[in-house]
N, C-alpha and C positions, 0 to 999 in steps of 0.2 A: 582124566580118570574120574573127576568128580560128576561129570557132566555123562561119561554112562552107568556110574551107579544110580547117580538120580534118575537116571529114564529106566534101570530096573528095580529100585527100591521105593516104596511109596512112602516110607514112614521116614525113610534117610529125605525122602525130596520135601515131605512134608516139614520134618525138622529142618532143615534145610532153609527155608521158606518162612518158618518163625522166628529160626534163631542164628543166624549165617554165621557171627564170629562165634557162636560156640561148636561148631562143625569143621574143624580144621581136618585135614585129610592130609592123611600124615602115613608114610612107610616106612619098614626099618626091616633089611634084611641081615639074617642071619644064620650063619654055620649051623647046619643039624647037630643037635647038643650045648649050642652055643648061645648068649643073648640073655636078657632077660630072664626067664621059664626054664633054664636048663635046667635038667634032673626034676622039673619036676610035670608029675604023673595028670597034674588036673588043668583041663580046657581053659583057653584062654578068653577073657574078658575084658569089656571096655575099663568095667572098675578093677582092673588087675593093674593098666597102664597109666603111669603118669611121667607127665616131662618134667624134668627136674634136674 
């Protein structure tokens, strides 16, 4: 997975390329309604997620 973002994203390959252990690529699915964000109304963000 990381390896075709990087051939379609340039700023991910470029960060990528500066700073590799802070580019972890990471999934998490979840139930419509369900996870993190449920109920709420506004777009998801990198600074919305953290591991913890």
């Amino acid at each position: 997975m990381t390896e075709r973002v990087r051939a379609l994203n340039r700023d991910y390959r470029e960060a990528l390329g500066e700073y590799p252990a802070l580019m972890p690529f990471a999934v998490e699915l979840h139930r419509r309604g369900e996870g993190p964000f449920a109920g709420s109304d506004r777009p998801i963000k990198f600074r919305n997620v953290a591991k913890g």
